[in-house]
N, CA, C and O atoms as a printed pandas DataFrame, in Angstrom:
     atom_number atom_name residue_name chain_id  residue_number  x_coord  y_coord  z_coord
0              1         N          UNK        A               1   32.665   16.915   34.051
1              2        CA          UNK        A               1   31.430   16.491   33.457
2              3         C          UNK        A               1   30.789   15.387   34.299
3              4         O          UNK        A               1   29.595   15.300   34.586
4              5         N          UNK        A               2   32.010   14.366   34.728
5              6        CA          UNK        A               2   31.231   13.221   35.473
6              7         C          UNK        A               2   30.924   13.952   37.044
7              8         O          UNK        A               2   30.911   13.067   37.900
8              9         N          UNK        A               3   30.704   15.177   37.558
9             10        CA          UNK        A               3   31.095   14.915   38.372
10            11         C          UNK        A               3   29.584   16.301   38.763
11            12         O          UNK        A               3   29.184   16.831   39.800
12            13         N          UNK        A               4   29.235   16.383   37.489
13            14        CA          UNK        A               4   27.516   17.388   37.549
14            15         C          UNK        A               4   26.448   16.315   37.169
15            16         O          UNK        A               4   25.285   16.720   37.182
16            17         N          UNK        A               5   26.616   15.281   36.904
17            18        CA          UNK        A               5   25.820   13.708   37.337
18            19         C          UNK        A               5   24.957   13.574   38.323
19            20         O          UNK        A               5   25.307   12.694   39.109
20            21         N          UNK        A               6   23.672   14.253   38.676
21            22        CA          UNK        A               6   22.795   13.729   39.963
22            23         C          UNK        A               6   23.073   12.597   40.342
23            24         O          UNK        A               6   23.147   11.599   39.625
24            25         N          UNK        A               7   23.268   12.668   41.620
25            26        CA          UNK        A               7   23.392   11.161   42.473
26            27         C          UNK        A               7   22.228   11.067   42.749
27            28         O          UNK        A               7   21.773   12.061   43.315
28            29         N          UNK        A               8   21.285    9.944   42.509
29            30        CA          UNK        A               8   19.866    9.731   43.404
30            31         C          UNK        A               8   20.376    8.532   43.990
31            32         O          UNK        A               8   19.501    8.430   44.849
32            33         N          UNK        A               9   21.049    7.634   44.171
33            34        CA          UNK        A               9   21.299    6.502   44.598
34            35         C          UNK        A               9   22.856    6.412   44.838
35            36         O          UNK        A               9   23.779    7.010   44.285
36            37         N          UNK        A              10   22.845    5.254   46.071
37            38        CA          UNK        A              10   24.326    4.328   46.260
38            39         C          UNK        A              10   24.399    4.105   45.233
39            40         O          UNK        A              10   25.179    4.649   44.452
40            41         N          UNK        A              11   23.326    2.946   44.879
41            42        CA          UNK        A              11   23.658    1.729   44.189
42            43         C          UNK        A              11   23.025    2.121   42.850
43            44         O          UNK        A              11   21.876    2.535   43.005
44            45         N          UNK        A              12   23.447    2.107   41.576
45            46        CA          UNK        A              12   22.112    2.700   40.478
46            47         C          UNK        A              12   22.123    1.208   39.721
47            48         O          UNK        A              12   21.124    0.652   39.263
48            49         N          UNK        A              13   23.610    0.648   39.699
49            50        CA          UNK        A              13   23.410   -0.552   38.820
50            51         C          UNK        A              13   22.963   -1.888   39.808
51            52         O          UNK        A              13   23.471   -2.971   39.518
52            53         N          UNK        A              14   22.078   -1.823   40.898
53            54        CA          UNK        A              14   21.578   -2.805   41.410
54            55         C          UNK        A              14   20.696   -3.715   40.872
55            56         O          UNK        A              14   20.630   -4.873   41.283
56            57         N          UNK        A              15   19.970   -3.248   39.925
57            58        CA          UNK        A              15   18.794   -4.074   39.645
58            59         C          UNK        A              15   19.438   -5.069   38.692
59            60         O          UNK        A              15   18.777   -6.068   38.410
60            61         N          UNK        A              16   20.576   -4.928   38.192
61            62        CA          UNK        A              16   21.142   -5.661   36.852
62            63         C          UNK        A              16   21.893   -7.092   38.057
63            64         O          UNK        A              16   22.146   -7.123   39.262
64            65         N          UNK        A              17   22.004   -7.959   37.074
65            66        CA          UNK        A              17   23.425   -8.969   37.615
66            67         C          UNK        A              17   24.079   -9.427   36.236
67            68         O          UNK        A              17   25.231   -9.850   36.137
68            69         N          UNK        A              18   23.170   -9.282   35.180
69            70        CA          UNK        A              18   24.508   -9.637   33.764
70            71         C          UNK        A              18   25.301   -8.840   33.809
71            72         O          UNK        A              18   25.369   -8.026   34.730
72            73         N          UNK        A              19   26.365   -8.896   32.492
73            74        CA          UNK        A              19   27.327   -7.776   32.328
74            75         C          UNK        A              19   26.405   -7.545   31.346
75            76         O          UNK        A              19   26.179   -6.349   31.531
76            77         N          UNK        A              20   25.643   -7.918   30.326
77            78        CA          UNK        A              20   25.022   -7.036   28.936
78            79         C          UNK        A              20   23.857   -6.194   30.183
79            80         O          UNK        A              20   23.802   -4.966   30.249
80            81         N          UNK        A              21   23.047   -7.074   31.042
81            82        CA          UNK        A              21   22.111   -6.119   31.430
82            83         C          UNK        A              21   23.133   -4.861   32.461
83            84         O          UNK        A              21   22.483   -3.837   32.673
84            85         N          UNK        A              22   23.930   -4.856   32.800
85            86        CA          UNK        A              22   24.983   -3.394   33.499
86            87         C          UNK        A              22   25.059   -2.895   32.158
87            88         O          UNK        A              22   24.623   -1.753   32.006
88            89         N          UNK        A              23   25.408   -3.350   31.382
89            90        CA          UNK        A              23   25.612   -2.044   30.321
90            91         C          UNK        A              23   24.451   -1.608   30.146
91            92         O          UNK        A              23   24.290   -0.401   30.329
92            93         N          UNK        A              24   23.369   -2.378   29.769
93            94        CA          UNK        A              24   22.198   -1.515   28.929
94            95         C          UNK        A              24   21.463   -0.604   29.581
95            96         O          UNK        A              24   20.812    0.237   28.961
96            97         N          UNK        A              25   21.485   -0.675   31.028
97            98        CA          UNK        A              25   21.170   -0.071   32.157
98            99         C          UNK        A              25   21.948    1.328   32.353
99           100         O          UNK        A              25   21.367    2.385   32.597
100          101         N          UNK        A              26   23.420    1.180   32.207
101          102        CA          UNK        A              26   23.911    2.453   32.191
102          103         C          UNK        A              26   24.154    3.146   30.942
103          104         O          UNK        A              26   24.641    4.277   30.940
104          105         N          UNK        A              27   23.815    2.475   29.786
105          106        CA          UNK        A              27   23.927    3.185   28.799
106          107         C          UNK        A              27   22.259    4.022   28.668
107          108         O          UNK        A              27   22.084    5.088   28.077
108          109         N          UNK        A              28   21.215    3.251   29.351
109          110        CA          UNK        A              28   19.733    4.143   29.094
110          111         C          UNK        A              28   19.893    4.769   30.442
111          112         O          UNK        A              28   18.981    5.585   30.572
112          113         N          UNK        A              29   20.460    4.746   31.230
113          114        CA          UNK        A              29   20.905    6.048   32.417
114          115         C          UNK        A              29   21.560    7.337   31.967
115          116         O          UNK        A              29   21.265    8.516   32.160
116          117         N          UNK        A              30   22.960    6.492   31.024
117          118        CA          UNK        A              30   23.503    7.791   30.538
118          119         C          UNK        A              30   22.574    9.033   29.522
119          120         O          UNK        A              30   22.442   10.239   29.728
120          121         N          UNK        A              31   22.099    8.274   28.530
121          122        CA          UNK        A              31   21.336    9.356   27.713
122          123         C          UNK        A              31   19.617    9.612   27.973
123          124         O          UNK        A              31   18.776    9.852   27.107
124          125         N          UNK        A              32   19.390    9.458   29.636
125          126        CA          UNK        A              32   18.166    9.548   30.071
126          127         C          UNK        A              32   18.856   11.009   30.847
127          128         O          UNK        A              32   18.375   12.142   30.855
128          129         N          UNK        A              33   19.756   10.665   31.285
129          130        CA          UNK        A              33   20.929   11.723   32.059
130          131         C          UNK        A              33   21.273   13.291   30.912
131          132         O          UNK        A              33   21.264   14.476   31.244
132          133         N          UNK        A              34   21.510   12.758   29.729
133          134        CA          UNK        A              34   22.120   13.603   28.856
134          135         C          UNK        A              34   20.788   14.187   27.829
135          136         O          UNK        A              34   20.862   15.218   27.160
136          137         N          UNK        A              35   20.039   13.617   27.864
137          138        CA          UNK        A              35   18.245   14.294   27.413
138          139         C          UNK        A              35   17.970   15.692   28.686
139          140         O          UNK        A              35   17.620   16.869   28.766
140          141         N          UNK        A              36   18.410   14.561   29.482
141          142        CA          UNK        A              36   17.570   15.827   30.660
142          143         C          UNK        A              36   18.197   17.051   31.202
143          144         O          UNK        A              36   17.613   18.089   31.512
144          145         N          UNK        A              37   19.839   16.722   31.300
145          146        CA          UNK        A              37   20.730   17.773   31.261
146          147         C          UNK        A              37   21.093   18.585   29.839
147          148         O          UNK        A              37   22.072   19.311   29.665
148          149         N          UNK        A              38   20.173   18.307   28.989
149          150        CA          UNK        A              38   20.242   19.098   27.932
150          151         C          UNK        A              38   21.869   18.786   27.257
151          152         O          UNK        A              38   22.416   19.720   26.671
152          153         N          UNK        A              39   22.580   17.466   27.371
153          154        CA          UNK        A              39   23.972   17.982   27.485
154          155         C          UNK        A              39   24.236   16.486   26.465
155          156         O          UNK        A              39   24.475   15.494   27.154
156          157         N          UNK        A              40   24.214   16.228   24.854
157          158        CA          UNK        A              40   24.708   15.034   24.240
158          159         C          UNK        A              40   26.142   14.824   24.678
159          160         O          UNK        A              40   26.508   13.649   24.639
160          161         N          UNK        A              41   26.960   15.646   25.054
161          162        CA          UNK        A              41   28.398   14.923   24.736
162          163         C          UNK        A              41   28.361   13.987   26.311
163          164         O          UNK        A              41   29.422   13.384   26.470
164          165         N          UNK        A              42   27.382   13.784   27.419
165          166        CA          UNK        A              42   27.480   12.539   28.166
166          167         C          UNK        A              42   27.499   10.961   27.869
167          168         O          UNK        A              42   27.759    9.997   28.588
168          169         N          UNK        A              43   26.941   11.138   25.885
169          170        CA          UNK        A              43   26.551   10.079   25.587
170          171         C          UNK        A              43   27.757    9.599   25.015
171          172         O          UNK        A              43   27.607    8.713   24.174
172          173         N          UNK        A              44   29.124   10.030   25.306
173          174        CA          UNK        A              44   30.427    9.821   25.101
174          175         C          UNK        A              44   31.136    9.183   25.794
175          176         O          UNK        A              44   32.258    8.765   25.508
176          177         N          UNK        A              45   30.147    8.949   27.449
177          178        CA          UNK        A              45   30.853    8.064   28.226
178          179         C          UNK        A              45   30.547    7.082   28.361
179          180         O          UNK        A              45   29.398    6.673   28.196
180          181         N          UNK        A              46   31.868    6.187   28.830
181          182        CA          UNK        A              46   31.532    4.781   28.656
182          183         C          UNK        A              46   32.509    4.054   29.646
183          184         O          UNK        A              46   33.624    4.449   29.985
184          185         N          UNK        A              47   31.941    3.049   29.994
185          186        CA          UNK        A              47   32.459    2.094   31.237
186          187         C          UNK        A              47   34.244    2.544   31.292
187          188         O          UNK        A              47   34.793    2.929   32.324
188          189         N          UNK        A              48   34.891    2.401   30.055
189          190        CA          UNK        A              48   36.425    2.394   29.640
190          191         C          UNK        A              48   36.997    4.140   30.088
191          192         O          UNK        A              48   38.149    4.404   30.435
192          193         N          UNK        A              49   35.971    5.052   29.976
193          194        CA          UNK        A              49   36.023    6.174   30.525
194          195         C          UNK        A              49   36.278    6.362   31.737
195          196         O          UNK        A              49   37.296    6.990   32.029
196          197         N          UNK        A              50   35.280    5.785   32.905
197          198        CA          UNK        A              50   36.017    5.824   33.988
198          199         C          UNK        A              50   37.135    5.238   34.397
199          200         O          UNK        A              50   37.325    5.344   35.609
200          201         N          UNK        A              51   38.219    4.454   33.589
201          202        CA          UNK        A              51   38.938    3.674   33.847
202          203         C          UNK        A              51   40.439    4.701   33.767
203          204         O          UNK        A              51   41.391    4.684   34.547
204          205         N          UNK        A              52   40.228    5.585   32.500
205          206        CA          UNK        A              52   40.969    6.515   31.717
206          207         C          UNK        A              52   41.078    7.605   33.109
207          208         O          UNK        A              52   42.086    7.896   33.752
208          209         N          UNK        A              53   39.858    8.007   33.273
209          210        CA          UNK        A              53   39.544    9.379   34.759
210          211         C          UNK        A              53   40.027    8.633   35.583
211          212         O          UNK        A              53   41.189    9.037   35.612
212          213         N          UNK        A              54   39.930    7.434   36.614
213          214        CA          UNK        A              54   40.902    7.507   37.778
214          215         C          UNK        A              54   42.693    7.169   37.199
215          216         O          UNK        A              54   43.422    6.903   38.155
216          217         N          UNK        A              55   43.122    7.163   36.377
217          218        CA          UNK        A              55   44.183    6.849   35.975
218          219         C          UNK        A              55   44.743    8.073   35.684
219          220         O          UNK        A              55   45.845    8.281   36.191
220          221         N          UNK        A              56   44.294    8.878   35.041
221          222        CA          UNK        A              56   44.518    9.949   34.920
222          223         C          UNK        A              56   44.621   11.289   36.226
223          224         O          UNK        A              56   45.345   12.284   36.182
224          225         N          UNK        A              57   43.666   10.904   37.301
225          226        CA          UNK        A              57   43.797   12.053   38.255
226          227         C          UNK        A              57   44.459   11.100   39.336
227          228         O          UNK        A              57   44.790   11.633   40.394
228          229         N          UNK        A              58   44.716    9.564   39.153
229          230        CA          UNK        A              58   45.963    9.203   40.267
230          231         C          UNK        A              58   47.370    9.896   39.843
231          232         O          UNK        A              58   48.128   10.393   40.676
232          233         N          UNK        A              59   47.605    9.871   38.569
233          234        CA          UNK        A              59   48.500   10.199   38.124
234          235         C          UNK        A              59   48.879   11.978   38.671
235          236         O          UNK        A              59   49.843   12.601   39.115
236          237         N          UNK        A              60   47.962   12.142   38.433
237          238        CA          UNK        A              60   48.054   14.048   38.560
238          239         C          UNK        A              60   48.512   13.822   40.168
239          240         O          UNK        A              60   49.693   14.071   40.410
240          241         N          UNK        A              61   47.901   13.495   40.972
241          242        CA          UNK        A              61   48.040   13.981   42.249
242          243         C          UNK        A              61   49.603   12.783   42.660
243          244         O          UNK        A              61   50.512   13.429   43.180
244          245         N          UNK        A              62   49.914   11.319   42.486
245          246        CA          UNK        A              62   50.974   11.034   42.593
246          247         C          UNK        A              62   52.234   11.046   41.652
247          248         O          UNK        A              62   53.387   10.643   41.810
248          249         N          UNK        A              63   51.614   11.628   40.674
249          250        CA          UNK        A              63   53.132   11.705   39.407
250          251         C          UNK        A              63   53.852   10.461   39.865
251          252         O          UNK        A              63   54.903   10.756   40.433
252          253         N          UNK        A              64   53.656    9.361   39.809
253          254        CA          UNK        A              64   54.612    8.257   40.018
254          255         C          UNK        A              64   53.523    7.098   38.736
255          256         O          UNK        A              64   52.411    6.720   39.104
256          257         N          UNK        A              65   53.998    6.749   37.517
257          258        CA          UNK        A              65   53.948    6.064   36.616
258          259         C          UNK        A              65   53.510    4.331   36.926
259          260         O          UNK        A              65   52.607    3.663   36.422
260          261         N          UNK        A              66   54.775    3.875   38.181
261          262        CA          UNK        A              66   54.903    2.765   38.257
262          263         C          UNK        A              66   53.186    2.520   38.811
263          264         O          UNK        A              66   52.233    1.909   38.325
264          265         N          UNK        A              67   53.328    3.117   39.729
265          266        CA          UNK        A              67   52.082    3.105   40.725
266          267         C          UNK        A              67   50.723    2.623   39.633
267          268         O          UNK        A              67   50.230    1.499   39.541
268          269         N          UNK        A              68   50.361    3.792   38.929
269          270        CA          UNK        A              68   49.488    3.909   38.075
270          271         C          UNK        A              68   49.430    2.298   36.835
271          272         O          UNK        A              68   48.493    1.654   36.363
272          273         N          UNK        A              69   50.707    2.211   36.732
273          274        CA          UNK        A              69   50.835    0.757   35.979
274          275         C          UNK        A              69   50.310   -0.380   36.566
275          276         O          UNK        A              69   49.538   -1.194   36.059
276          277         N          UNK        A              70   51.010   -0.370   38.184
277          278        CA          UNK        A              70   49.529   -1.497   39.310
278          279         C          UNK        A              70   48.890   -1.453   39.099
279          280         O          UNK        A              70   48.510   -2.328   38.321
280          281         N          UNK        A              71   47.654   -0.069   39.629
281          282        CA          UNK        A              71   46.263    0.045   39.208
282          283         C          UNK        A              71   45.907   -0.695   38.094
283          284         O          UNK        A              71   45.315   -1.766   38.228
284          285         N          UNK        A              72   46.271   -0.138   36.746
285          286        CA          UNK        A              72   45.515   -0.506   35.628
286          287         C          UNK        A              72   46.128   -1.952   35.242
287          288         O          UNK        A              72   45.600   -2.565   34.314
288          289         N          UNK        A              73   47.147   -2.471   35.878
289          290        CA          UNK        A              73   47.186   -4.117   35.412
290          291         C          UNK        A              73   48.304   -4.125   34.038
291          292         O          UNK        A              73   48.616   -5.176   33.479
292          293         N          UNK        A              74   48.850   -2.724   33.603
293          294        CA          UNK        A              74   49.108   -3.001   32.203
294          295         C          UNK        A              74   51.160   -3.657   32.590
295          296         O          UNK        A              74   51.767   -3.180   33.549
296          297         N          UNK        A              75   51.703   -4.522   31.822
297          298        CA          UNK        A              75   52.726   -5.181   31.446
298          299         C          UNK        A              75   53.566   -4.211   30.964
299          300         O          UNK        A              75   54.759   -4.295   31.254
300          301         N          UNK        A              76   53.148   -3.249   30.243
301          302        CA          UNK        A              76   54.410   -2.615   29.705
302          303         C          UNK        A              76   53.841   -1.020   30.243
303          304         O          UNK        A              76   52.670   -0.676   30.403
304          305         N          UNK        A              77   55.173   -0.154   30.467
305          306        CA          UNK        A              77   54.817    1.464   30.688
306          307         C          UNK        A              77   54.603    2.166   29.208
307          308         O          UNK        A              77   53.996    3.237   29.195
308          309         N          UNK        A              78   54.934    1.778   28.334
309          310        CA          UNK        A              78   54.157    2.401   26.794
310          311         C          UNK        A              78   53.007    2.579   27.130
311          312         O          UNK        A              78   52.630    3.737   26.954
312          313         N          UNK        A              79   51.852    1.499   27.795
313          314        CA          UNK        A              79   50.790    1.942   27.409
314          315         C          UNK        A              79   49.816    2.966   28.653
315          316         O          UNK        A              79   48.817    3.680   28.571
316          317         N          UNK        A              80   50.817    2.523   29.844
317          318        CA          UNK        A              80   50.663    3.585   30.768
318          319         C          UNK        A              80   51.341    4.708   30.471
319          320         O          UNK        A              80   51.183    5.375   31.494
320          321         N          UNK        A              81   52.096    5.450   29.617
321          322        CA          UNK        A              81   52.111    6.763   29.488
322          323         C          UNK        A              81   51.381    7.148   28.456
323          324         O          UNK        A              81   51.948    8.043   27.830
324          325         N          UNK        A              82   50.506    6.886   28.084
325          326        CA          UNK        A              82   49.272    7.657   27.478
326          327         C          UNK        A              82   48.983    8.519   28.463
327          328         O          UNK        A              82   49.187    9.724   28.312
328          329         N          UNK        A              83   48.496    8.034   29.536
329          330        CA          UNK        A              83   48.059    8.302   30.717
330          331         C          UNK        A              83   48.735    9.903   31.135
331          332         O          UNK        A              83   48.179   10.993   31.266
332          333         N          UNK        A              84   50.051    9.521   31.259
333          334        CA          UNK        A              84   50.500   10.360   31.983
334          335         C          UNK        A              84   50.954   11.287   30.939
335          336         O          UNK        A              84   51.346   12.354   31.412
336          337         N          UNK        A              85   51.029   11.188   29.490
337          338        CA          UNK        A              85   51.021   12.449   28.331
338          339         C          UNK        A              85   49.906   13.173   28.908
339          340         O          UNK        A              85   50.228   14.072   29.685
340          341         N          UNK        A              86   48.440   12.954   28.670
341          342        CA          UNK        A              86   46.928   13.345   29.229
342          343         C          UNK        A              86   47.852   14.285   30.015
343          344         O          UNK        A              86   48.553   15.127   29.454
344          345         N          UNK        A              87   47.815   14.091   31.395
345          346        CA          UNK        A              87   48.004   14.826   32.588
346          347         C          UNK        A              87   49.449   16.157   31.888
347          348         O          UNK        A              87   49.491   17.384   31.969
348          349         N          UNK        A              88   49.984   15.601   31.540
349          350        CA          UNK        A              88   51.289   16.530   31.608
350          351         C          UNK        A              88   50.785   17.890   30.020
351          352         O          UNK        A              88   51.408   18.923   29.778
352          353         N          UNK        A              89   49.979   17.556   29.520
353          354        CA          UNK        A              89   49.085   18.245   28.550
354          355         C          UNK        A              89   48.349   18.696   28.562
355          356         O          UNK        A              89   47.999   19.149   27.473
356          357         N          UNK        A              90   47.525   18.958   29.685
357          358        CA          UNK        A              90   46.484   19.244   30.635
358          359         C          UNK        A              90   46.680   20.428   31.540
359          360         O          UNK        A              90   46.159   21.541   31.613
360          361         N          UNK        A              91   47.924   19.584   32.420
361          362        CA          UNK        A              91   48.198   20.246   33.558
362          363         C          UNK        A              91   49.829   21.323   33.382
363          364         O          UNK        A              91   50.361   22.029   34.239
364          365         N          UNK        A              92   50.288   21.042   31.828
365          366        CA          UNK        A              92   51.828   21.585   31.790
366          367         C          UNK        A              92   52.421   23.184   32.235
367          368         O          UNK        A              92   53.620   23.461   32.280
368          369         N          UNK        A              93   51.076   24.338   32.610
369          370        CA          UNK        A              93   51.125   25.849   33.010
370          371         C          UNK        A              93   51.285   25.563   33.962
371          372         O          UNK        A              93   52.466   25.543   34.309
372          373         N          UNK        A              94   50.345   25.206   34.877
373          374        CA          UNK        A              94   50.729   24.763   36.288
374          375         C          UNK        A              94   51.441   24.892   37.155
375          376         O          UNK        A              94   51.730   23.789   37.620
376          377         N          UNK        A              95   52.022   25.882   37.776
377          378        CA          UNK        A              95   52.839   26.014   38.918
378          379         C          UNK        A              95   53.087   25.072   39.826
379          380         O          UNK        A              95   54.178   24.925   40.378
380          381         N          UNK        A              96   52.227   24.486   39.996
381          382        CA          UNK        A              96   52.183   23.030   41.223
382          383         C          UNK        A              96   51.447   23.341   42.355
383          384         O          UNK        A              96   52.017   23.748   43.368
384          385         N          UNK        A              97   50.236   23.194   42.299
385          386        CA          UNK        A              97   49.401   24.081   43.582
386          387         C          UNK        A              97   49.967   22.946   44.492
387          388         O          UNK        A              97   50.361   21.907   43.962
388          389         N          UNK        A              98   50.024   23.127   45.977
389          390        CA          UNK        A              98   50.597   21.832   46.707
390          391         C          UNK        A              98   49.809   22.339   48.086
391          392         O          UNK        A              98   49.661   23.538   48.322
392          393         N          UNK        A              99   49.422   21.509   48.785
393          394        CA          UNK        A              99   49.364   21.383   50.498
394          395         C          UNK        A              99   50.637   20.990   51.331
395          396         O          UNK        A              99   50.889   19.807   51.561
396          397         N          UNK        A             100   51.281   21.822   51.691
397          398        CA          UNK        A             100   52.303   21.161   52.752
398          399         C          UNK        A             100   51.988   21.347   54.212
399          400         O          UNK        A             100   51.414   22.290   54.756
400          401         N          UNK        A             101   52.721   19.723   54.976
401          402        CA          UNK        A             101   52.460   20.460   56.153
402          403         C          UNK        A             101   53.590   19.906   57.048
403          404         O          UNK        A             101   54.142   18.943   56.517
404          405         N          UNK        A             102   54.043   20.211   58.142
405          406        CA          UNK        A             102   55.375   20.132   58.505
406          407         C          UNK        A             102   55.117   19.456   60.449
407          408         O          UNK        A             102   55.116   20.230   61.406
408          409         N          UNK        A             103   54.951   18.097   60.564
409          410        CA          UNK        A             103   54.899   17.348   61.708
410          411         C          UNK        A             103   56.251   16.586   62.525
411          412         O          UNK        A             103   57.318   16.122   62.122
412          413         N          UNK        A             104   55.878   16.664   63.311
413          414        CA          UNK        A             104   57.519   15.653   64.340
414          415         C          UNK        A             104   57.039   14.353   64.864
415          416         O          UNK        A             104   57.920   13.675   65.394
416          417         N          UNK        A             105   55.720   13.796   64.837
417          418        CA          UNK        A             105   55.329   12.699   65.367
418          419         C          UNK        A             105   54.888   11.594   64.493
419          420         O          UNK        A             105   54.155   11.737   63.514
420          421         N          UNK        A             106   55.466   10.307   64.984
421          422        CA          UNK        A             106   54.399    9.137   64.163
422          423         C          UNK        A             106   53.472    9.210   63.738
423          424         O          UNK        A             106   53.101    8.752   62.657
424          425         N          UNK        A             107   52.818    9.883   64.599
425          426        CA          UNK        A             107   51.010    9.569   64.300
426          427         C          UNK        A             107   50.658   10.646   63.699
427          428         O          UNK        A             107   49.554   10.543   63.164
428          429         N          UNK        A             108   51.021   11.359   63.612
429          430        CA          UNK        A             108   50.425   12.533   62.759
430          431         C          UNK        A             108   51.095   12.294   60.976
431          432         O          UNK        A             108   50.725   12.686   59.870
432          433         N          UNK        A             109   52.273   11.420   61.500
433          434        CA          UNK        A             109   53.328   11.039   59.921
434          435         C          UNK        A             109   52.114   10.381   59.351
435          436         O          UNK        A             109   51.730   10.858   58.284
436          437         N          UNK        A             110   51.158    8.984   60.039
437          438        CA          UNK        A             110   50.626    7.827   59.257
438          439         C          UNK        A             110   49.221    8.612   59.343
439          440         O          UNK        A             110   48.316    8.024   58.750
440          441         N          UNK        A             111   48.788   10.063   60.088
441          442        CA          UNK        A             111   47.176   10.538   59.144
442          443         C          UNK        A             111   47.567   11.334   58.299
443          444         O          UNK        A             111   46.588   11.674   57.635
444          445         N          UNK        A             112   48.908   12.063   57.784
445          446        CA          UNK        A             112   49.524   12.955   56.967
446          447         C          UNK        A             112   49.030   11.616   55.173
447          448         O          UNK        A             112   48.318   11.765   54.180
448          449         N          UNK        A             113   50.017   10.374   55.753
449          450        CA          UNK        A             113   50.187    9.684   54.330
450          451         C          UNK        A             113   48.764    8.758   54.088
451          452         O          UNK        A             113   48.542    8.313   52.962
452          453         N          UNK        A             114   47.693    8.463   55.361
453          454        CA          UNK        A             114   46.605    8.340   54.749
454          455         C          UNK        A             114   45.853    9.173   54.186
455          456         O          UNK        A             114   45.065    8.502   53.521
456          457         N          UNK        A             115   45.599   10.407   54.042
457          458        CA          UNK        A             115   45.214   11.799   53.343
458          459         C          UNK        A             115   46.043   11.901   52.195
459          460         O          UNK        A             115   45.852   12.868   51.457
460          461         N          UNK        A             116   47.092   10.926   51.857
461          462        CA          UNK        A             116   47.614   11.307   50.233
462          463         C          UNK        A             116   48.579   12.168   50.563
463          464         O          UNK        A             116   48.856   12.714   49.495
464          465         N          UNK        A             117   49.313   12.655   51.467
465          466        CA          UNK        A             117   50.626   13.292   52.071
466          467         C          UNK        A             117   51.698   12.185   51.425
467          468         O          UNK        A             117   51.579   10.960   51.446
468          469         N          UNK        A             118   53.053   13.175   50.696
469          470        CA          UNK        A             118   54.105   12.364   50.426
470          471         C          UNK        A             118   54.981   13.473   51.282
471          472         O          UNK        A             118   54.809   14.667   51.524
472          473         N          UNK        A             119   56.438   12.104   51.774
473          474        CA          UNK        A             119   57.440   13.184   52.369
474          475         C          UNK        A             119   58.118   13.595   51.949
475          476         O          UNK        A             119   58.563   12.915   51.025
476          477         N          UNK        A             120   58.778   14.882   52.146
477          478        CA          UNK        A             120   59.495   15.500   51.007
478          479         C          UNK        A             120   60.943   16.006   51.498
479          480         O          UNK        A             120   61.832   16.249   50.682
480          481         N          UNK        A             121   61.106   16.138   52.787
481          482        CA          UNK        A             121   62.492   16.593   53.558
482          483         C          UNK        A             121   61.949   16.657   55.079
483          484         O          UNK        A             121   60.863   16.868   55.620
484          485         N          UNK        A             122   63.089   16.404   55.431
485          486        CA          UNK        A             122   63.178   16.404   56.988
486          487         C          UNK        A             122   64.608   18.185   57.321
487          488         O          UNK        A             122   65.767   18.418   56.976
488          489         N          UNK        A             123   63.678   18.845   58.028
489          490        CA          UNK        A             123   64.507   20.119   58.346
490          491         C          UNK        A             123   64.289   20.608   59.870
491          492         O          UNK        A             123   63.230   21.166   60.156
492          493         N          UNK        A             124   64.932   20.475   60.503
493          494        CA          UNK        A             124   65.574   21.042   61.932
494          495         C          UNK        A             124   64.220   20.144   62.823
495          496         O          UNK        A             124   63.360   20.734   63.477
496          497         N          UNK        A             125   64.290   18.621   62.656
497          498        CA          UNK        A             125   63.565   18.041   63.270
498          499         C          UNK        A             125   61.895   18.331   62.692
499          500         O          UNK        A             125   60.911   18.121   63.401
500          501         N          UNK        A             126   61.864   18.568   62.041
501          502        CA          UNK        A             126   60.273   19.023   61.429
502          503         C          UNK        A             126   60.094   18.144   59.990
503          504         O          UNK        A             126   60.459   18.549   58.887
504          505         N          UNK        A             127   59.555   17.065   60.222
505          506        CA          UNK        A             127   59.213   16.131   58.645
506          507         C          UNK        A             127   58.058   16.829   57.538
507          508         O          UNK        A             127   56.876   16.836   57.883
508          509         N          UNK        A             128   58.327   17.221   56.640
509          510        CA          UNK        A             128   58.008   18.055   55.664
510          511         C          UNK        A             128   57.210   17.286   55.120
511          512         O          UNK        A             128   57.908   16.277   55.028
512          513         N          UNK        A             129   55.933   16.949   54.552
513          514        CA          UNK        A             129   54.693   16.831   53.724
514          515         C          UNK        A             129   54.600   17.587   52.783
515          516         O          UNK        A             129   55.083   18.719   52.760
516          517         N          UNK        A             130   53.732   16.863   51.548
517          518        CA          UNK        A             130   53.078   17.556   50.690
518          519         C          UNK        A             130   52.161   16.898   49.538
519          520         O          UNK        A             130   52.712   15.954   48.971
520          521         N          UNK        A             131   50.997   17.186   49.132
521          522        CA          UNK        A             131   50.226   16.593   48.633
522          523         C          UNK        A             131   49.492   17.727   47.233
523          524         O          UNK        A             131   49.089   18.819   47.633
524          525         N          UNK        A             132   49.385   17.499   46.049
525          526        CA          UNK        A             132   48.518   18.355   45.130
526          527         C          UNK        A             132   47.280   18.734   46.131
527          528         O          UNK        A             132   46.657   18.185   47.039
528          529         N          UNK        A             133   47.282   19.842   45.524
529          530        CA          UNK        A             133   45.634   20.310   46.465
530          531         C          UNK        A             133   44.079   19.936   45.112
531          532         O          UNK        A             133   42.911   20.145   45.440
């Protein structure tokens, strides 16, 4: 849904510098957005929404909990597995679509794990990758 959103701009919340004027700004964006896309349930999103969506699709693509607990700042993993219920409820048919790819050099190891590549085995000199697609 967030993601059939016309972009006309970098910046949309530029003109604001309060926090009440950022909200009121994206809240008459959102349902100026959701009038024109013919579409009310946009008027469902809200600042705390995008917070939920990257938490939720870090999770999908690193399945690692702790990680996701950094991001969002939270003290205890109770309230980071909300998070990761979402994903595993979502995604539980799933076969595991994956990208692998299988390198022997440094440098191809550190553009493998900046692209979101994790390693997964080392076999007959060939370091094994793989990343959700």
């Amino acid at each position: 849904m967030l993601n059939n959103i016309p972009k006309d701009t970098d910046a949309p919340f530029s003109r604001t510098s309060t926090k009440k004027g950022l909200r009121v700004t994206f809240q008459q964006m959102r349902d100026k957005t959701a009038k024109k896309l013919n579409n009310p349930r946009l008027k469902q999103i809200h600042f705390h929404t995008f917070r939920h969506w990257k938490a939720t699709t870090e999770y999908y693509k690193l399945r690692d909990g702790t990680i996701i607990r950094h991001i969002l700042g939270h003290k205890s993993a109770v309230m980071t597995d909300r998070y990761i219920h979402i994903v595993e409820t979502l995604y539980h048919n799933e076969d595991g679509e994956w990208t692998s790819k299988a390198i022997k050099t440094k440098e191809e190891a550190m553009n493998l794990i900046n692209e979101g590549f994790t390693k997964m085995d080392e076999i007959d000199g060939y370091h094994i990758y793989r990343k959700r697609k």
